[in-house]
C-alpha positions in Angstrom: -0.6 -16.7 19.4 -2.2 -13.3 20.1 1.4 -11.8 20.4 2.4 -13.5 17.3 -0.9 -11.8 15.3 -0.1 -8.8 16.9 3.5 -8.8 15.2 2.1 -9.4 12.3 -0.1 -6.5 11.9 2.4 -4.6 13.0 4.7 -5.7 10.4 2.3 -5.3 8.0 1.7 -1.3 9.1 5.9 -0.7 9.2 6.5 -1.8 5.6 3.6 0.6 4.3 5.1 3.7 6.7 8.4 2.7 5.6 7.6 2.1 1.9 6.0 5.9 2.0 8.9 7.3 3.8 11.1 5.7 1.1 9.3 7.6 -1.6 9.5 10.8 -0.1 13.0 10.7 0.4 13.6 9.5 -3.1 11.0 12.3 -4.3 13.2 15.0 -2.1 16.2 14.0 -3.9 16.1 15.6 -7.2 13.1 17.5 -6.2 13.2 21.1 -7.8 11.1 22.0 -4.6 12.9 20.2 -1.5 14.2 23.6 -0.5 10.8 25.1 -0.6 9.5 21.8 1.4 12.0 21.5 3.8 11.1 25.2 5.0 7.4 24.9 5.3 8.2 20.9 6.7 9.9 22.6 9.9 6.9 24.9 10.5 5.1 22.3 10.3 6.8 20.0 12.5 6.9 23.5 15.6 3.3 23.5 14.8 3.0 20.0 15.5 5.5 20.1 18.8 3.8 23.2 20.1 0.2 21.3 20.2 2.1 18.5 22.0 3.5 20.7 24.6 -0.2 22.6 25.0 0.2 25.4 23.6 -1.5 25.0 20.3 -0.4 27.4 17.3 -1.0 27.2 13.4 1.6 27.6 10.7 0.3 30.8 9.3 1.1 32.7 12.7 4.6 31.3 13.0 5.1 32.4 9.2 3.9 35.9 10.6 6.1 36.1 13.8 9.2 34.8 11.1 8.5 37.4 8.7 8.5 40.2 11.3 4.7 40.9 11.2 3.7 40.2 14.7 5.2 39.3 18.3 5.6 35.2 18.9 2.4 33.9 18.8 0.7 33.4 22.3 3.3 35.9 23.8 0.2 37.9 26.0 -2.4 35.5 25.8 -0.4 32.4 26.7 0.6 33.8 29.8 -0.3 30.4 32.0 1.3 28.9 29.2 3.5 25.7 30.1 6.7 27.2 27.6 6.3 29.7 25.4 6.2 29.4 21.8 9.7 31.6 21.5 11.5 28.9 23.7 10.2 25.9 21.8 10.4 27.2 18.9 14.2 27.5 19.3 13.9 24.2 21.1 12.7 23.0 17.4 15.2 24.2 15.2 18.2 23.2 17.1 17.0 19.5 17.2 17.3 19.5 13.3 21.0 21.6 14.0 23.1 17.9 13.8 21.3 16.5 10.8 22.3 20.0 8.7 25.3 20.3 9.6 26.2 17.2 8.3 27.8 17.6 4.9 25.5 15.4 2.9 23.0 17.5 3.6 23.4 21.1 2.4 20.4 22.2 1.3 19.1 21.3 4.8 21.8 23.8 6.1 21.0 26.3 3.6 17.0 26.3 4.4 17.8 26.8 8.0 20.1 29.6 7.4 17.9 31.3 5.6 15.2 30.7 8.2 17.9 32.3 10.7 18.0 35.3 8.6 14.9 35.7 8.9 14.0 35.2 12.4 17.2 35.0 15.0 15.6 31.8 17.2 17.9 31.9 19.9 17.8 36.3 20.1 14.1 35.8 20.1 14.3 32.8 23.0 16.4 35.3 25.1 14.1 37.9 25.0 10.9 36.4 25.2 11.6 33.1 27.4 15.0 33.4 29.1 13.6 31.1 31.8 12.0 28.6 29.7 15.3 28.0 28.4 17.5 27.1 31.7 14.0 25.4 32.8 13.8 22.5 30.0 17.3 23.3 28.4 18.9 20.2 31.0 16.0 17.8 29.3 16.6 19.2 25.7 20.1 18.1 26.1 19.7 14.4 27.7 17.0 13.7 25.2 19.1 14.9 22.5 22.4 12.7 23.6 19.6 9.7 23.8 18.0 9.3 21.2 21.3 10.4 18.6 23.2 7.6 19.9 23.9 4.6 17.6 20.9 2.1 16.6 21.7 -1.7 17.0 19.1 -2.2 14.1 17.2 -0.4 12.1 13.9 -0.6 12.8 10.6 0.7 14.0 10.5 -1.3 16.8 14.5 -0.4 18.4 13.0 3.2 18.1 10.4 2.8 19.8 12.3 1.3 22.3 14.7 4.1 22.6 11.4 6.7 22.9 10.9 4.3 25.8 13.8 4.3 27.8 14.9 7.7 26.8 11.1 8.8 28.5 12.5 7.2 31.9 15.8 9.0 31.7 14.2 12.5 32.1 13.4 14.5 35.2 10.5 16.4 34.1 11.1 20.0 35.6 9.1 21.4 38.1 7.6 25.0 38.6 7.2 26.6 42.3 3.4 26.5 42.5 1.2 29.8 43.1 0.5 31.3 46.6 -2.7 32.5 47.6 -3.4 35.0 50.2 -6.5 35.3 51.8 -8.1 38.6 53.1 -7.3 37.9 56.6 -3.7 36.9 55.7 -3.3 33.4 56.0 -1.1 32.2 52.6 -2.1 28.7 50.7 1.1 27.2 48.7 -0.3 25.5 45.9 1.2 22.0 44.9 4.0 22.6 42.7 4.0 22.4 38.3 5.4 19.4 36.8 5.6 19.4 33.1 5.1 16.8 30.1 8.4 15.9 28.3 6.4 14.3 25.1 7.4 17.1 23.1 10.6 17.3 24.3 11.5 13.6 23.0 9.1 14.5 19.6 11.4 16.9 18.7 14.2 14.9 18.4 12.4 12.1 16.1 13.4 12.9 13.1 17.5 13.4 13.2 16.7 9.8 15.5 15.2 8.6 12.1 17.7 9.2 9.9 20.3 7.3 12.5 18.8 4.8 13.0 18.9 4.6 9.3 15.0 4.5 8.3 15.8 7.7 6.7 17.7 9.3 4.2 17.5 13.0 5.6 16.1 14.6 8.4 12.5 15.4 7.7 11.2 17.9 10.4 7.8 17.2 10.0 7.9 13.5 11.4 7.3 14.6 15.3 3.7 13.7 15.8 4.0 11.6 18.2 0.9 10.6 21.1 0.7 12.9 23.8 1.0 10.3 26.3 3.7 7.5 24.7 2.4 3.9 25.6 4.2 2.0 27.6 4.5 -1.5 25.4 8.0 -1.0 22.4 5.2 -3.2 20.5 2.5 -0.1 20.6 4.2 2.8 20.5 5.9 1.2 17.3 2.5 0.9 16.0 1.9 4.3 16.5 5.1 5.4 15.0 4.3 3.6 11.6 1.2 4.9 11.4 2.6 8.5 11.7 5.2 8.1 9.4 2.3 6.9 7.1 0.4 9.8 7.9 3.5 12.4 7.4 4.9 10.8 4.6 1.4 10.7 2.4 0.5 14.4 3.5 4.7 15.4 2.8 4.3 13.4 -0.6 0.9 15.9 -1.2 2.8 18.8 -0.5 5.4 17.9 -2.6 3.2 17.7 -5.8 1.9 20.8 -5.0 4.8 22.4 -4.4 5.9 21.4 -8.0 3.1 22.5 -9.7 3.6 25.8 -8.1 7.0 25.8 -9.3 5.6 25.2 -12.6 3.4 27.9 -13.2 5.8 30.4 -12.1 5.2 32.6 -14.9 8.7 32.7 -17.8 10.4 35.4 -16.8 10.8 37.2 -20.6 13.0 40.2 -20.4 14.6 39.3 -16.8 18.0 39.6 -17.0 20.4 36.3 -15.3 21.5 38.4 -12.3 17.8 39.0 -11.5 16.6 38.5 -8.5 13.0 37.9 -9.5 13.0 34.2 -9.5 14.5 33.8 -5.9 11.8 36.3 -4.8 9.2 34.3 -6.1 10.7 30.9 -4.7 10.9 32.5 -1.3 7.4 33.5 -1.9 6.6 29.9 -1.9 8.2 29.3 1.3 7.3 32.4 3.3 4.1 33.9 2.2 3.8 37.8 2.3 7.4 38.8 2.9 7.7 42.3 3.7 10.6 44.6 1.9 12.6 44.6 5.4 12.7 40.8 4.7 13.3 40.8 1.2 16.4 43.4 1.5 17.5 41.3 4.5 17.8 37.7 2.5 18.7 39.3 -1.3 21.4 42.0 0.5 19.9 44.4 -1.4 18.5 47.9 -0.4 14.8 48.8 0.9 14.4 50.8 -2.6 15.5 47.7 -4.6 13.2 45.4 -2.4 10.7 47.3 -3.3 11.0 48.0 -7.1 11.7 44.5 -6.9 8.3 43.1 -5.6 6.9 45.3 -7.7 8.4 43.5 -10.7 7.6 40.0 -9.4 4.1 40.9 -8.4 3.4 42.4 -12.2 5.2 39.1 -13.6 3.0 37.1 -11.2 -0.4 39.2 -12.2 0.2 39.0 -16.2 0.7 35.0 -16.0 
């Protein structure tokens, strides 16, 4: 009986998730902002994964690292840092890799390239976390071939189960622990690192999502998953509805936001078709306070033109 009241509830919590997820994929479809929302969804969604795997950022320093402002963020003071923010950040992006390539989704693909342009993930990852890469690269992958493998229904429920079983499937790696010498020589091995894998599996939520057919697209900002994932298909499914719910109503926010910011851009009187003005300013949206570097980068056009170009947009944006 308890079970059977138990179901219920939970029942009762998937439809709402799933009814919210429904309307934010319908919203994304013919959405004049899903590019603009896509970009800021997969900050988001590192922002979430990096406070899963301990090393808690926000989505304004990732915007700076991307836009070429500062180092990674955490790159000195992180140093007892489980990952760094380089690794999973790369870690992030290539999860949602599958999902844009597909062909029915090109504005994914397009969002990401630009992204790319704008910040070279994997360069960064070599330079800054070479190790962290071979260290959780083996659990990336298993995780990945897991939970992308075909669904037997679609439901809250065989996802959570996969979460499950996909948890039991990963050897967690270990780090050598630290030796200690004392001042009369002896040397103290201490026990050795094992680290969490909840991020790991996070990451791969959403493209798991959209096979499993719950999903129209791959929304990146649906990995905000408990720390520690319980160990009952029945609770963690509980907890995935009510994240969806959670994502889905704050994604559904952004998205009217994001539309009345289209909205007000200013009418570009005077601005010729080829312009680049408008881009500019939709960029602007995604990736607050490009600099010119940036700009000439993505537009292909030169550090003069950036310039005389923000200029423009800026004047545009300040007379609205």
């Amino acid at each position: 009986m308890r079970y059977a009241l138990q179901m219920r509830d939970f029942s009762d919590s998937a439809d709402h998730a799933l009814l919210l997820l429904g309307r934010l994929d319908g919203r994304l479809l013919n959405s004049p902002a899903t590019d603009i929302w896509l970009a800021r969804a997969r900050l988001q969604g590192a922002a979430t994964l990096a406070g899963l795997a301990g090393v808690p950022i926000g989505v304004r320093e990732l915007q700076d690292w991307i836009c070429g402002r500062t180092p990674p963020p955490r790159h000195s003071e992180g140093l007892n840092d489980p990952l760094s923010v380089a690794a999973l950040f790369h870690f992030a992006l290539s999860a949602l890799d599958t999902a844009a390539d597909d062909q029915r989704d090109p504005v994914a693909r397009a969002t990401l390239n630009i992204s790319r342009q704008l910040l070279d993930d994997r360069k960064e990852a070599d330079l800054w976390a070479a190790d962290d890469l071979v260290r959780f690269g083996s659990a990336w992958r298993t995780a990945q071939a897991l939970m992308e493998a075909p669904f037997s229904q679609p439901t809250l429920l065989a996802l959570a189960e996969r979460l499950i079983v996909s948890r039991s499937n990963l050897e967690a790696p270990e780090a050598e622990g630290p030796l200690l010498t004392t001042a009369d020589g002896r040397q103290l091995r201490f026990a050795s690192r094992r680290f969490d894998m909840g991020w790991v599996l996070a990451s791969h939520v959403p493209v798991a999502l959209e096979r499993a057919g719950l999903a129209m697209r791959c929304l990146p900002s649906m990995v905000d998953l408990p720390r520690f994932l319980p160990d009952d298909p029945v609770a963690l499914a509980a907890d995935l509805a009510a994240m969806i719910a959670r994502q889905a109503g704050r994604g559904l926010r952004e998205l009217d936001r994001l539309e009345g910011a289209i909205a007000r851009l200013p009418s570009l009187f005077g601005v010729t078709r080829r312009s680049k003005a408008p881009l500019l300013m939709r960029l602007e949206l995604a990736y607050p306070g490009l600099s010119k570097v940036a700009i000439s980068r993505l537009l292909g056009i030169s550090h003069q033109g950036a310039t005389k170009l923000l200029d423009q947009v800026r004047a545009l944006t300040q007379g609205a």
